[in-house]
C-alpha angles and dihedrals in degrees: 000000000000118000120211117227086251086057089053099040090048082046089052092045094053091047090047086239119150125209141183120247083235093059101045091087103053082042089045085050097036090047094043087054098049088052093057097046085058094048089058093044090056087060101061108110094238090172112136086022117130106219108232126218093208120015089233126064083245111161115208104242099222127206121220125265106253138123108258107177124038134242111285098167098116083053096048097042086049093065088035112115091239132354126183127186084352093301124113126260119233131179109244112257091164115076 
């Protein structure tokens, strides 16, 4: 697939990303490339393939689920600028 200069420069507005009038054509190549080399991915027959969540057979070691640190929230809320019923106390930057 093959993008126009007005297709990149639309693609560039919408992301709030500048470029130089130097640098549209190597982005209008690169982005055409990388089009086409998804076109031909799409063509690969992928039936009887189980998608992977990782390439490797890699297994998650897991921790168990257990607290591991204590509550500390009477000491926290002690060095906290203000506290109230146990809540802290910030100052309203939502009118």
């Amino acid at each position: 697939m093959s993008l126009q200069r007005q297709e990149v420069e639309k693609i560039a507005h919408l992301a709030r990303i500048a470029l130089s009038e130097q640098d549209i054509p190597e982005y209008t190549r690169n982005l055409s490339n990388i089009l086409t080399l998804v076109e031909e991915m799409n063509t690969v027959n992928t039936n009887g393939i189980t998608p992977m969540a990782h390439p490797l057979e890699a297994i998650a070691r897991l921790r168990p689920d257990v607290v591991t640190e204590g509550n500390q929230r009477d000491h926290f809320q002690q060095i906290a600028p203000q506290v109230e019923s146990g809540f802290y106390l910030v100052p309203k930057v939502i009118e």
